[in-house]
Structure formats: structure tokens, C-alpha cells
C-alpha positions in Angstrom: 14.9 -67.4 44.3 13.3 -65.5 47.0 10.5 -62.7 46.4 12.9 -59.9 47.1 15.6 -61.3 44.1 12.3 -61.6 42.0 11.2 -57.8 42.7 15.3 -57.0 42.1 15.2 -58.5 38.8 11.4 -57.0 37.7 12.8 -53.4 39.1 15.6 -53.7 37.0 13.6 -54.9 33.9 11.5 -52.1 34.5 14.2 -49.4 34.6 15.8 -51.1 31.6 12.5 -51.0 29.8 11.5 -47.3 30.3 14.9 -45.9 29.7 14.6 -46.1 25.9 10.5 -45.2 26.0 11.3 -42.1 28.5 14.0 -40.8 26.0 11.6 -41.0 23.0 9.6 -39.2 25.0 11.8 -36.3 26.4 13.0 -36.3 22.6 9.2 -36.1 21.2 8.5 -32.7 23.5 12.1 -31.2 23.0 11.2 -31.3 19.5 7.9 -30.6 18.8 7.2 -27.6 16.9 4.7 -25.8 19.5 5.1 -25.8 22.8 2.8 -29.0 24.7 0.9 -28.3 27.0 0.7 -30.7 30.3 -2.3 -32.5 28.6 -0.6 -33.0 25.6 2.3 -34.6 27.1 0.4 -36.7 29.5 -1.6 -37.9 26.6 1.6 -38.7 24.8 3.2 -40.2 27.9 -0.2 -42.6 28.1 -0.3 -43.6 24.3 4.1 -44.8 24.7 3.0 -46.8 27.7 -0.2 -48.5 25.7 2.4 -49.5 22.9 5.3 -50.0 24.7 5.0 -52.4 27.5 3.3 -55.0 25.2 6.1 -54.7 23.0 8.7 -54.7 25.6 6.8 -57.7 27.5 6.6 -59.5 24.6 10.2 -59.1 24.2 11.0 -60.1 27.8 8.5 -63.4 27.5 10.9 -63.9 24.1 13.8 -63.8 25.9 13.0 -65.6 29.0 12.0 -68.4 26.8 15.6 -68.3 24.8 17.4 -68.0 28.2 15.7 -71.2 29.9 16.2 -73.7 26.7 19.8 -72.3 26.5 20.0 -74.1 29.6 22.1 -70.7 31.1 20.4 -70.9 34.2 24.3 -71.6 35.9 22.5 -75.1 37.1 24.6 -76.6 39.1 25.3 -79.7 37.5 27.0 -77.9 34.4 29.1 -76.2 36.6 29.9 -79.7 38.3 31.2 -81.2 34.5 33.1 -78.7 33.2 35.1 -78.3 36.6 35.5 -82.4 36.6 36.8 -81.8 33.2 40.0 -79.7 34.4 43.1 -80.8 35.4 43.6 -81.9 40.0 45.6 -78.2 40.1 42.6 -76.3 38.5 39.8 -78.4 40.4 40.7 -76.4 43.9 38.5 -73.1 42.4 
């Protein structure tokens, strides 16, 4: 995997990441009962980023873990057995 694929994948862990943490957020100063003022909301912004990317790099580190002893990497070699497994008419794919 090149560096590019790696950014790919980080951007898109990223995006996936801050999607739910961005919506709390626009939810939080929808809501709120006085109007915020730009501190207030930067302040909040700050104190969802402090607990959120532990929690949501934790969860990647978790998960990353999961994906490598699953062995679904798509090595090779799996992909190698099952299609020696099929029939000669199937083996062409």
C-alpha cells in the first residue's frame, strides 16, 4: 500500500469519524436554550474533539485488530483456494 492509499483510507476514517461528533454538535447549538456565542461554541467544539477522537481511535485500533486476525485482508492465497475449489468452467474468473 502506497502513502497516497494510506492518506485515502485515514481521510476517509476521518470523515467517517466526525460525521456523527459534527452532528451532535450542530444538534447541541440548535438546541440550546440561549443563543451561544462564538466562544461558547468553539469551547464546545474543543471539549467533543478532547473526548471524541480517543474514543473513536480507540475504536479504530479495536477494529483494526478484529480485521487483521479475521484474516480479511483479501490475501492472496485465500483467494487462490477457494477458486481451486470450483469446478474447470468457474476457474476461468
Amino acid at each position: 500500500m502506497n502513502r497516497a492509499q494510506r492518506l485515502g483510507r485515514l481521510g476517509g476514517l476521518v470523515a467517517v469519524a466526525a460525521t456523527p461528533f459534527s452532528y451532535l454538535w450542530v444538534q447541541m447549538t440548535i438546541n440550546a436554550d440561549v443563543p451561544l456565542s462564538f466562544r461558547v461554541r468553539l469551547d464546545m467544539a474543543i471539549w467533543m474533539a478532547v473526548f471524541g477522537v480517543p474514543a473513536m481511535l480507540a475504536a479504530w485500533l479495536l477494529w483494526r485488530a478484529w480485521w487483521r486476525q479475521a484474516g480479511a485482508g483479501g490475501t492472496p492465497v485465500r483467494l487462490t483456494s477457494a477458486s481451486s475449489t470450483t469446478g474447470a468452467r468457474q476457474h476461468e474468473w
